[in-house]
C-alpha atoms as an extended CHARMM CRD file, in Angstrom:
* protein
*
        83  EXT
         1         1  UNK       CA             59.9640000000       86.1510000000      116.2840000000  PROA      1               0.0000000000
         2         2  UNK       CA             56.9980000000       86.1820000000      113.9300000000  PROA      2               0.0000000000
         3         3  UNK       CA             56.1650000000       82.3230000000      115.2390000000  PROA      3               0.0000000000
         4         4  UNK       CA             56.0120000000       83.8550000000      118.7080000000  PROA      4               0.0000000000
         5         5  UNK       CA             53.9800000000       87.3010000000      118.3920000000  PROA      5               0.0000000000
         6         6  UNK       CA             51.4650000000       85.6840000000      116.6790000000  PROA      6               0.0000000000
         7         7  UNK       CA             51.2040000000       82.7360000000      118.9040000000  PROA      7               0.0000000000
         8         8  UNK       CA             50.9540000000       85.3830000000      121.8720000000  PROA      8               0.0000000000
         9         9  UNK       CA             48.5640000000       87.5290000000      119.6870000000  PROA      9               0.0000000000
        10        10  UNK       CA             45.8190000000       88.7630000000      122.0340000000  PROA      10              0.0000000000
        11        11  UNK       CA             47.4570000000       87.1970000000      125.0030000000  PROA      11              0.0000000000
        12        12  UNK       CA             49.2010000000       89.4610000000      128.3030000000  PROA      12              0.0000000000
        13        13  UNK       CA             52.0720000000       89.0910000000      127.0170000000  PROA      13              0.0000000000
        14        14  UNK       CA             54.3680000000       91.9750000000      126.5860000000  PROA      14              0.0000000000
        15        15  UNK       CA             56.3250000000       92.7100000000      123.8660000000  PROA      15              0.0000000000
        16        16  UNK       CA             59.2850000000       92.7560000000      125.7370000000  PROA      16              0.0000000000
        17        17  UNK       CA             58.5460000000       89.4320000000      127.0820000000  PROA      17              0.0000000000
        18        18  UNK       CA             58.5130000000       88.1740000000      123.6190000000  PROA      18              0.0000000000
        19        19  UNK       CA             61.6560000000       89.9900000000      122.9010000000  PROA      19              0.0000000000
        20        20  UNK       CA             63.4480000000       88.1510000000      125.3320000000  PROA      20              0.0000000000
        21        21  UNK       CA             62.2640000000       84.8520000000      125.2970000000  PROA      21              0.0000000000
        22        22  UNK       CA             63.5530000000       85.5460000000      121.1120000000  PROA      22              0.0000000000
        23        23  UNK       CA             66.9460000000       86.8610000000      122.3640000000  PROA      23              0.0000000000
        24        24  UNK       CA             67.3020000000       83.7180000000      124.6760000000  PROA      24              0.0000000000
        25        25  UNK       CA             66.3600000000       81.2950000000      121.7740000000  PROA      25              0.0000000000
        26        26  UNK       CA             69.1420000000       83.5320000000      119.2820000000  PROA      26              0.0000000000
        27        27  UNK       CA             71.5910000000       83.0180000000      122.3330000000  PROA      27              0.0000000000
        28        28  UNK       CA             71.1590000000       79.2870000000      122.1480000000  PROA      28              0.0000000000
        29        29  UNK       CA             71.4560000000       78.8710000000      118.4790000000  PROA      29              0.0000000000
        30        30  UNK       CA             74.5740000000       81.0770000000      118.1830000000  PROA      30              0.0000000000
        31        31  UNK       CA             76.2050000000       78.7950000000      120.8510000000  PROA      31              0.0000000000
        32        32  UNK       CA             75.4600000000       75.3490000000      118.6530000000  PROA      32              0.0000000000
        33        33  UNK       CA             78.6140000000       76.7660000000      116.6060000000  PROA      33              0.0000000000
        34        34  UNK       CA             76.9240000000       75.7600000000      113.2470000000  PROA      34              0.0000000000
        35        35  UNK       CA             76.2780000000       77.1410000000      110.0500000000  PROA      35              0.0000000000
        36        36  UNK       CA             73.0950000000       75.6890000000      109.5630000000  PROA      36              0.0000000000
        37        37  UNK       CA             70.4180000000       74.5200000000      112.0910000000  PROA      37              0.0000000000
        38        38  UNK       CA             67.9640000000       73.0230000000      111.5130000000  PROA      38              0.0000000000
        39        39  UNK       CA             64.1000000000       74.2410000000      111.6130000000  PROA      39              0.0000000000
        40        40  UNK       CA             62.8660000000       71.7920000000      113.9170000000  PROA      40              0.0000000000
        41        41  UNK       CA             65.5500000000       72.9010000000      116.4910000000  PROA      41              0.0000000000
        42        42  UNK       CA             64.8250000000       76.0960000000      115.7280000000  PROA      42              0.0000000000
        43        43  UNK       CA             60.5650000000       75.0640000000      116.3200000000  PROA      43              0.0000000000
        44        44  UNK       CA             61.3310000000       72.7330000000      119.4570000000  PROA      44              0.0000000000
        45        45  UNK       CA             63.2330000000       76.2270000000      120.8670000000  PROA      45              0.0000000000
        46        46  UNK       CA             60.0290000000       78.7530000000      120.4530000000  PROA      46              0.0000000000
        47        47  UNK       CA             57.3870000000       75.7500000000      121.9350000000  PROA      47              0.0000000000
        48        48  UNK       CA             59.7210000000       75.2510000000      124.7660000000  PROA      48              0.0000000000
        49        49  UNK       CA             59.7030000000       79.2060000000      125.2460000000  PROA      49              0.0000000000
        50        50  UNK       CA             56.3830000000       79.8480000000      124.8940000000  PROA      50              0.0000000000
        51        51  UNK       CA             55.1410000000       76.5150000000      127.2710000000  PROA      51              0.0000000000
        52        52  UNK       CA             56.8080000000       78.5000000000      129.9150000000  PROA      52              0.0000000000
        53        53  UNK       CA             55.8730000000       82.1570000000      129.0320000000  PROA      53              0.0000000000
        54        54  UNK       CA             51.8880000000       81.2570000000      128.1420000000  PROA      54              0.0000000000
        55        55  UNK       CA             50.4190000000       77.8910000000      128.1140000000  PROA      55              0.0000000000
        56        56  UNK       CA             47.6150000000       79.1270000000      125.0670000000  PROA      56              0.0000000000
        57        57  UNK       CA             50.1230000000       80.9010000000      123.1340000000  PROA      57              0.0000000000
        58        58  UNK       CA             51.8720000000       77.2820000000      123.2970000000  PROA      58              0.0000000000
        59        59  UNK       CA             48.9470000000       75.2950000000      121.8470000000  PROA      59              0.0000000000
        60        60  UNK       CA             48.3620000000       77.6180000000      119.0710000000  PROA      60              0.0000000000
        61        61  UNK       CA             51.9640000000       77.6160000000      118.4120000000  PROA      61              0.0000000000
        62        62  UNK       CA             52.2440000000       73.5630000000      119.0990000000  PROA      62              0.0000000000
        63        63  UNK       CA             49.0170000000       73.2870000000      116.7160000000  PROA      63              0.0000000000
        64        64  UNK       CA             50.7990000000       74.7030000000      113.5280000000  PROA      64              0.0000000000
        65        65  UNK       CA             54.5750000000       73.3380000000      114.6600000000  PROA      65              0.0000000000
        66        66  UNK       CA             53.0180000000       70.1400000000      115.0670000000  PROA      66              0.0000000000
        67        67  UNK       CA             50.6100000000       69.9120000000      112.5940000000  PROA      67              0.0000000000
        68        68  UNK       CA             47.4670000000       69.2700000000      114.6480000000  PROA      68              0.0000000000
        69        69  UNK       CA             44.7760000000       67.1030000000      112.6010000000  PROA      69              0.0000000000
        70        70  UNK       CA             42.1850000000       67.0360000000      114.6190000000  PROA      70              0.0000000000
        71        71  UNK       CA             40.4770000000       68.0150000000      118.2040000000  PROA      71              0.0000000000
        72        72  UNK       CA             42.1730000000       64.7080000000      119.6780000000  PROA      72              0.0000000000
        73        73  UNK       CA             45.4950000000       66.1990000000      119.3030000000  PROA      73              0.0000000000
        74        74  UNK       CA             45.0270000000       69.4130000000      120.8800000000  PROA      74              0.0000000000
        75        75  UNK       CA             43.3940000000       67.4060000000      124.1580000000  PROA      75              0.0000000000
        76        76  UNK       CA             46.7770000000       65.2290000000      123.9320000000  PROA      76              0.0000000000
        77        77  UNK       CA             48.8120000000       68.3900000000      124.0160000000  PROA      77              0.0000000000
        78        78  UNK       CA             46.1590000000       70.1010000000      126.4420000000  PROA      78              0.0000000000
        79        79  UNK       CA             47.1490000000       67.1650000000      129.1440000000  PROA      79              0.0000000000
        80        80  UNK       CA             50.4660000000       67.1200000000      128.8140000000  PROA      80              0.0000000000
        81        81  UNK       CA             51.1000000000       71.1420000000      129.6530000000  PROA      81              0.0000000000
        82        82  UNK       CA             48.3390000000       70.1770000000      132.8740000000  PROA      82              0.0000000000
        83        83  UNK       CA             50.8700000000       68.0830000000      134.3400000000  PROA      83              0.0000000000
């Protein structure tokens, strides 16, 4: 949940949208029937959320997940949500 309020920090995003899209992502990892899951599954879960719920909260969440270098790979990213 952190991961996604601060991604949507600033954004119109309610809390209660964020709420939800962390319930959904909970729901989905309580269904993989596993003790441990992994963080990447976990990080792959939240960008997928937050592509749909708020394409800027995304990047800034896609630019820490993914460990953005430089300007390049934020226009990569930028392209591939403008599809």
């Amino acid at each position: 949940m952190g991961g996604i309020i601060k991604s949507c920090q600033k954004r119109d995003v309610s809390m209660e949208k964020m709420e939800e899209a962390g319930r959904e992502i909970e729901n989905i990892l309580r269904s993989e029937d596993k003790s441990e899951i992994p963080s990447s599954i976990v990080g792959e879960l939240v960008a997928k959320k937050l592509r749909k719920l708020d394409k800027v909260a995304y990047i800034r969440f896609a630019s820490i997940y993914k460990d953005f270098e430089d300007v390049k790979d934020f226009e990569k990213e930028i392209k591939s949500i403008q599809k």
